[in-house]
TORKOL-4160 file (C-alpha; in steps of 0.2 Angstrom, whole numbers, padded with zeros to 4 digits, m for minus):
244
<pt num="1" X="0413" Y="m0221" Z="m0009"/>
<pt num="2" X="0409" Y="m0212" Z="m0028"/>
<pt num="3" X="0398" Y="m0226" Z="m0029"/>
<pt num="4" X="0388" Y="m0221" Z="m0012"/>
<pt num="5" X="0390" Y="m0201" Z="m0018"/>
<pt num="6" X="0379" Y="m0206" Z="m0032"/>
<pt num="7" X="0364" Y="m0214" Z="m0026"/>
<pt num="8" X="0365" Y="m0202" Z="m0013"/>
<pt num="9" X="0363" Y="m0187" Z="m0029"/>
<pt num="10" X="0351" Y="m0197" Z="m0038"/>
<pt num="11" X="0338" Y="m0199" Z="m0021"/>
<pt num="12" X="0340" Y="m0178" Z="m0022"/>
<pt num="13" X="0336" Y="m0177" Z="m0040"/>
<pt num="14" X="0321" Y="m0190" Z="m0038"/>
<pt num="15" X="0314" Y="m0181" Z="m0023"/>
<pt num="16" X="0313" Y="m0164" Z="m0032"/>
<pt num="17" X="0306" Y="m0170" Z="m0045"/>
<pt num="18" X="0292" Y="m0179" Z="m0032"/>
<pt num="19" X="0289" Y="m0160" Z="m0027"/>
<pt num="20" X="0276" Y="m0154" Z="m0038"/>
<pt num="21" X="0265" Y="m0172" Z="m0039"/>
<pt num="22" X="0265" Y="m0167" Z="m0019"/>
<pt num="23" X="0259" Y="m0150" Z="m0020"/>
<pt num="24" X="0243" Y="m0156" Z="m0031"/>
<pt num="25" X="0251" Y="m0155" Z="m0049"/>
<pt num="26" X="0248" Y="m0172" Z="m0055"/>
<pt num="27" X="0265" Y="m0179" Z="m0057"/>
<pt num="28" X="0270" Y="m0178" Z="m0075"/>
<pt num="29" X="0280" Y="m0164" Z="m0085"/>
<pt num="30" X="0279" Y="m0145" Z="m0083"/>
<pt num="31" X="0264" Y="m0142" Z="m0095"/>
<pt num="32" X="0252" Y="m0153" Z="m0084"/>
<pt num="33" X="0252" Y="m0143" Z="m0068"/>
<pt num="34" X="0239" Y="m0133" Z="m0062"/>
<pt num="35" X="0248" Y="m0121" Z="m0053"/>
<pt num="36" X="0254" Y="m0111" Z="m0069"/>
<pt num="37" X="0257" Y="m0093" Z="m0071"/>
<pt num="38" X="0255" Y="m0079" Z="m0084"/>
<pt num="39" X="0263" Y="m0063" Z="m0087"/>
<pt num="40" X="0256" Y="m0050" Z="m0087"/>
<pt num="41" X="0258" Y="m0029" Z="m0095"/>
<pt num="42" X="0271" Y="m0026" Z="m0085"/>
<pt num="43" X="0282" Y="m0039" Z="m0085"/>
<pt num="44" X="0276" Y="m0047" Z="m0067"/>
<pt num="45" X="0267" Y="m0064" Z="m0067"/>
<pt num="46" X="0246" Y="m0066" Z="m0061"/>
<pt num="47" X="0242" Y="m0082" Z="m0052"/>
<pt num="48" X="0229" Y="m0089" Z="m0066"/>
<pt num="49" X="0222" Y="m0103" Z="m0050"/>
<pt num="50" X="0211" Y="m0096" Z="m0037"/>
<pt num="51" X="0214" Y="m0098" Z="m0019"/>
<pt num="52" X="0204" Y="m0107" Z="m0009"/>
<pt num="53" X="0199" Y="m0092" Z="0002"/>
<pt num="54" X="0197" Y="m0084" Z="m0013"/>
<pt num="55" X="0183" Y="m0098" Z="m0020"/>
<pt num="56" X="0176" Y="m0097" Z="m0003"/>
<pt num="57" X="0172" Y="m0077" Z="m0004"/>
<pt num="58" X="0163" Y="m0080" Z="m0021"/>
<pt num="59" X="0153" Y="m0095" Z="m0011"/>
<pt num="60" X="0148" Y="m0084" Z="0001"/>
<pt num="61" X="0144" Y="m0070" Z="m0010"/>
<pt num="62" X="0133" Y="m0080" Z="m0021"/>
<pt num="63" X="0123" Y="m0087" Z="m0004"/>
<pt num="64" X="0119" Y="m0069" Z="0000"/>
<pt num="65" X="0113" Y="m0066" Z="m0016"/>
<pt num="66" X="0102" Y="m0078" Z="m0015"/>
<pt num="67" X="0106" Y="m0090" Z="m0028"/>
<pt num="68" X="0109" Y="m0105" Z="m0014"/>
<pt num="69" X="0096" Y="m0117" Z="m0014"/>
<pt num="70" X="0087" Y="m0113" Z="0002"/>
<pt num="71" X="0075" Y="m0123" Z="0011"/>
<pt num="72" X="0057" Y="m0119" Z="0005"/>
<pt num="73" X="0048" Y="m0106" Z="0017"/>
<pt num="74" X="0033" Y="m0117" Z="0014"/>
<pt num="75" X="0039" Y="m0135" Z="0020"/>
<pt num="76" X="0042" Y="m0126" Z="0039"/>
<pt num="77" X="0037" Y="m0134" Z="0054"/>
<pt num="78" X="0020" Y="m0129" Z="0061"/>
<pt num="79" X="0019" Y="m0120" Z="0080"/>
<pt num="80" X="0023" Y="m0132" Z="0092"/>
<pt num="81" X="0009" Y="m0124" Z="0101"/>
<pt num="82" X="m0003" Y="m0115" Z="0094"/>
<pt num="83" X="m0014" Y="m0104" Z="0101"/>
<pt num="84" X="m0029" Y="m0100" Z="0092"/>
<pt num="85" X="m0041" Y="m0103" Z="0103"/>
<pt num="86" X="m0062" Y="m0097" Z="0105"/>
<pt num="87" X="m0065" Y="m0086" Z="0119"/>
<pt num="88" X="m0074" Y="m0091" Z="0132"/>
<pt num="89" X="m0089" Y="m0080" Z="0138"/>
<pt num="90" X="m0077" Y="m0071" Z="0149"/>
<pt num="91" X="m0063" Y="m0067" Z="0140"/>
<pt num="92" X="m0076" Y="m0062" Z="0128"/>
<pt num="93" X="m0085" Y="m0049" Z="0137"/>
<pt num="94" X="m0068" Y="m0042" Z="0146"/>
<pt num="95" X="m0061" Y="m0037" Z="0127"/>
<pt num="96" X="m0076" Y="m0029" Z="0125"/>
<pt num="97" X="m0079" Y="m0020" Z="0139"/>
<pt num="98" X="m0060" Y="m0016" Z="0138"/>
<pt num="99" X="m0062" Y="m0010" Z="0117"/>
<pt num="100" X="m0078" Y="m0002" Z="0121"/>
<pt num="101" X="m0073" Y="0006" Z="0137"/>
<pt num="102" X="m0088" Y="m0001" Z="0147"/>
<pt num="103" X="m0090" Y="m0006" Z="0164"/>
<pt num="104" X="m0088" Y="m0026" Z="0163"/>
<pt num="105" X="m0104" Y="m0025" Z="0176"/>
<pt num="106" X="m0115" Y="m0014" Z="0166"/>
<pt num="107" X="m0109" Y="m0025" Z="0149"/>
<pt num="108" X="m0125" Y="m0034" Z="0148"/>
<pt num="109" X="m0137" Y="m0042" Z="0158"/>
<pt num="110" X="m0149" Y="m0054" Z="0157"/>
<pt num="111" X="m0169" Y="m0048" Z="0164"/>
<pt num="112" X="m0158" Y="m0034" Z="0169"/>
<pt num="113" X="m0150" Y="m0043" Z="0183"/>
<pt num="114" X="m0141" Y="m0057" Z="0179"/>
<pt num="115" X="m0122" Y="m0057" Z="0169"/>
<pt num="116" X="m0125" Y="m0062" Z="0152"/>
<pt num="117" X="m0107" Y="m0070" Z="0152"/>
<pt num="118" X="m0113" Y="m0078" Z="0168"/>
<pt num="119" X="m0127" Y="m0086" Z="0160"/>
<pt num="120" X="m0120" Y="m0094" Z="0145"/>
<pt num="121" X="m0104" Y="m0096" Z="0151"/>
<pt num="122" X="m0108" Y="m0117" Z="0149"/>
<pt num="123" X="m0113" Y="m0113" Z="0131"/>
<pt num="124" X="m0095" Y="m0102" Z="0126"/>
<pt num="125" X="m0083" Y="m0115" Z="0132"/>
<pt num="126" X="m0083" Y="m0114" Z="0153"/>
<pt num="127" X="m0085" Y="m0124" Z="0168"/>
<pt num="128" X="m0096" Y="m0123" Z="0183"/>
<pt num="129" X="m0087" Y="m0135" Z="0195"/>
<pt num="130" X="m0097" Y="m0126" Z="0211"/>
<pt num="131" X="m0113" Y="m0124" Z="0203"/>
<pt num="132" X="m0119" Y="m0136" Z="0188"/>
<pt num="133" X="m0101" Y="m0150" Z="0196"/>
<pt num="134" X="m0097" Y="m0147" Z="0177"/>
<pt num="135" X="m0080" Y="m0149" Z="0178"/>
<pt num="136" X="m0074" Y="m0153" Z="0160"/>
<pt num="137" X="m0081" Y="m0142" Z="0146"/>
<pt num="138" X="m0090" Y="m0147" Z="0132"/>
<pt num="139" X="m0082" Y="m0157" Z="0118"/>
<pt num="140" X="m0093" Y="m0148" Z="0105"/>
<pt num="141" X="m0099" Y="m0130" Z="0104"/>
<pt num="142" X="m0118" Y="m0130" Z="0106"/>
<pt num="143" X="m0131" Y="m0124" Z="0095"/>
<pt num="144" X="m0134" Y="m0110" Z="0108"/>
<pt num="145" X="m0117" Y="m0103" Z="0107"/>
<pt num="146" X="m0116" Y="m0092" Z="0094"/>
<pt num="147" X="m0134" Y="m0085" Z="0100"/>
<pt num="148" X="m0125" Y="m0080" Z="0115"/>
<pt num="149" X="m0111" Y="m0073" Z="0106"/>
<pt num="150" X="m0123" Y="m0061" Z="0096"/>
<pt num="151" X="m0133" Y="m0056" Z="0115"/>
<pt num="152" X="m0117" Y="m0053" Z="0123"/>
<pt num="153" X="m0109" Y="m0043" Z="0106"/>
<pt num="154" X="m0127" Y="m0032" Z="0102"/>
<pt num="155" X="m0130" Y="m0028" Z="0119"/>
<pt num="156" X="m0112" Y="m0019" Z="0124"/>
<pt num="157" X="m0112" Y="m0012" Z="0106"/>
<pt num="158" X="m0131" Y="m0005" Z="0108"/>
<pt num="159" X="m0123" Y="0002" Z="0126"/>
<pt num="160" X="m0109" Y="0011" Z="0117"/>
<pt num="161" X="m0118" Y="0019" Z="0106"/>
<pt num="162" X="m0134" Y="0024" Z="0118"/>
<pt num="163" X="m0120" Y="0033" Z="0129"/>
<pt num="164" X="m0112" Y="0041" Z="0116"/>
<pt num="165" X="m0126" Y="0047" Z="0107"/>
<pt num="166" X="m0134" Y="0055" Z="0123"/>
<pt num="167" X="m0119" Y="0062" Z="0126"/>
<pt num="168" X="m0110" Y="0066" Z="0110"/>
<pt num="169" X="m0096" Y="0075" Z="0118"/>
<pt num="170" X="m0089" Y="0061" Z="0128"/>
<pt num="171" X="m0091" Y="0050" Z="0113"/>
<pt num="172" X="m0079" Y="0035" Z="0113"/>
<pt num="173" X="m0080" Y="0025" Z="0099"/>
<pt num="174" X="m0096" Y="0035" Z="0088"/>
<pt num="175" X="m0091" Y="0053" Z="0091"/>
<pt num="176" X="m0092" Y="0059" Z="0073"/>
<pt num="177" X="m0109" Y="0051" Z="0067"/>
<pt num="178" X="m0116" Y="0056" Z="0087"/>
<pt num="179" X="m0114" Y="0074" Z="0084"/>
<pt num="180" X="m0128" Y="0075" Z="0070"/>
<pt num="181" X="m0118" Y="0071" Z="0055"/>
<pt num="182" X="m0119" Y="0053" Z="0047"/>
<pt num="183" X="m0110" Y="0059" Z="0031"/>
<pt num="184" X="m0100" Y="0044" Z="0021"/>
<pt num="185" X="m0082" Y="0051" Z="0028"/>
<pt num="186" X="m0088" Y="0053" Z="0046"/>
<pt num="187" X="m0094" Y="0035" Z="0045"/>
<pt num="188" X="m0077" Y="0031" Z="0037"/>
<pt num="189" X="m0069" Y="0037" Z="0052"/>
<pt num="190" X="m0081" Y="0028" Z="0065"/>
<pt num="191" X="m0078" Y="0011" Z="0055"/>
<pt num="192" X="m0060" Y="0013" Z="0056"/>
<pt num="193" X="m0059" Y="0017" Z="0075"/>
<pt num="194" X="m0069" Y="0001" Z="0078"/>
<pt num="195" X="m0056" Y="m0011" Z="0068"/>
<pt num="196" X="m0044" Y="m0001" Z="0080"/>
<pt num="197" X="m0054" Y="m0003" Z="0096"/>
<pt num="198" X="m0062" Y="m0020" Z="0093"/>
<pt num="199" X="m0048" Y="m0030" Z="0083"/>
<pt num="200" X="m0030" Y="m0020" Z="0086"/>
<pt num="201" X="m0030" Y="m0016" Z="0070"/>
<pt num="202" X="m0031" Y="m0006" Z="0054"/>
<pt num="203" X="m0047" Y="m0007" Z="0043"/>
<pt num="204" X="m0045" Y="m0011" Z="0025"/>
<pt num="205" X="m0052" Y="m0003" Z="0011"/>
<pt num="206" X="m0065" Y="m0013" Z="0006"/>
<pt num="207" X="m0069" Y="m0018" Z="0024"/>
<pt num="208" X="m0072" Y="0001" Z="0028"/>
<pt num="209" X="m0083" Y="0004" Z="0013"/>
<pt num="210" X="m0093" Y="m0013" Z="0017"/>
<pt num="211" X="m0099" Y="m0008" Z="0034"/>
<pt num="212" X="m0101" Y="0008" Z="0029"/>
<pt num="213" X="m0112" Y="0007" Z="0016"/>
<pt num="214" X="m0124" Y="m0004" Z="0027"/>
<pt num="215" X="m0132" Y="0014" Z="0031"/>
<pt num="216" X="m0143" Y="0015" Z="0019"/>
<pt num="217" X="m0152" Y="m0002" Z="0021"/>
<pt num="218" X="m0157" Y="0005" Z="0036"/>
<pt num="219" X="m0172" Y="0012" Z="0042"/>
<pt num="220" X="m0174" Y="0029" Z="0042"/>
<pt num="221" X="m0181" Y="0031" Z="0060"/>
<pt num="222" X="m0164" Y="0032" Z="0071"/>
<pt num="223" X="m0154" Y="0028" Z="0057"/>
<pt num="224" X="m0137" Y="0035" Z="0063"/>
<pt num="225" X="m0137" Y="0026" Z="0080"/>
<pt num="226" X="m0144" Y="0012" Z="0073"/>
<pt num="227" X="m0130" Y="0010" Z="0060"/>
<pt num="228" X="m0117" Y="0013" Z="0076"/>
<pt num="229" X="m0126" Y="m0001" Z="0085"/>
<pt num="230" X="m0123" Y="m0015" Z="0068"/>
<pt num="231" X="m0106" Y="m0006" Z="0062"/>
<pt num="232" X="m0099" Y="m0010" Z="0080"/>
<pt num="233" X="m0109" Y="m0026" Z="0081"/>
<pt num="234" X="m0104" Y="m0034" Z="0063"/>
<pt num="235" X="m0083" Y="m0031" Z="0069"/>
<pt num="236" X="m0086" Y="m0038" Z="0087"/>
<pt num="237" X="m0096" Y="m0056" Z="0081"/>
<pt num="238" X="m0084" Y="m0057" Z="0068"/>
<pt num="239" X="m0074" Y="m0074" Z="0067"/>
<pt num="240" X="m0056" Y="m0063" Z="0069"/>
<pt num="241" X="m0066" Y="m0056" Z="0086"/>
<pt num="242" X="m0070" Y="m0072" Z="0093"/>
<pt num="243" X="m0053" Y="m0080" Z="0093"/>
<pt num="244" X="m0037" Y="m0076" Z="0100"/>
């Protein structure tokens, strides 16, 4: 029975000192573990081995800094369908007589009686099942096409201007240049409100001073509603304009 009494003590004392190799120490004597503590100013004692909510937080903290090694904006996946797209003659002359504020039937015409988006509506990407049984559109834009983008685009820009400069107070797109005064600041503002109108946006600098200065190329006969006429026309046949 003394005998069973001390093995039975000796399993104890083993099993305690089994305790810290358990808890992550390492086995070994009291000077290898890794759970030690210090004492500090006051006589209490400061856990010198962080937590591991506590290493987390400082992960964390570090990843919103920035300092993680994120993916590279540039190595993103592309559109899985992408839009930019020519317009058709259609779709063409509906944003411009929308930006321009004209009647889509007084647009432009061709022999003043035909719909110029009618007639080159093969040439700009269309169809004509009923008419031409051209049911696919072509695979290639013709050589035709961008002469038909430059009618359809001079034509509603050259009706802009003639209605605003025979009637300046109901201007819409040239009302500071059709009043009698083409100074460099009132053209500023005319370019400006055509980026607006013609491409939803905001001119640049260096766009507004480029279109602008194309005044004084001009001839001097008409000059002002002639520069309205180009101004408008340069920003609707641009390549931004002609795609959506």
């Amino acid at each position: 029975m003394f005998l069973d009494s001390r093995l039975t003590l000796v399993a104890l004392c083993c099993g305690a000192l089994a305790l810290p190799a358990c808890r992550g120490g390492g086995g070994g004597g009291g000077s290898s573990d890794t759970e030690t503590a210090g004492t500090d100013s006051t006589g209490g004692t400061t856990d010198t081995n962080p937590t591991a909510s506590e290493t987390e937080g400082e992960a964390e903290s570090q990843d919103e800094t920035g300092n993680d090694d994120g993916p590279d904006p540039g190595t993103q996946a592309p559109s899985a369908r992408p839009r930019v797209k020519f317009k058709t003659a259609q779709r063409y002359a509906t944003d411009l007589s929308n930006a321009l504020e004209i009647p889509r039937e007084s647009l432009c015409t061709e022999l003043d009686d035909f719909d110029c988006a009618a007639v080159h509506r093969i040439a700009l990407g269309e169809v004509d099942a009923f008419g031409l049984r051209l049911f696919e559109p072509l695979e290639n834009m013709p050589l035709t096409a961008p002469i038909a983008v430059d009618r359809i685009g001079l034509t509603a820009c050259g009706e802009r201007a003639q209605r605003d400069f025979d009637a300046p107070g109901q201007a819409v797109s040239f009302s500071e240049v059709a009043s009698g005064d083409a100074s460099a600041s009132n053209r500023d503002a005319v370019v400006e409100r055509l980026y607006r109108q013609l491409l939803l946006r905001e001119a640049t600098d260096r766009e507004v001073e480029q279109v602008t200065a194309m005044y004084d190329d001009l001839p001097s006969s008409n000059q002002a509603q002639t520069w309205a006429q180009m101004a408008c026309f340069v920003i609707a046949t641009s390549t931004e304009a002609l795609f959506y």
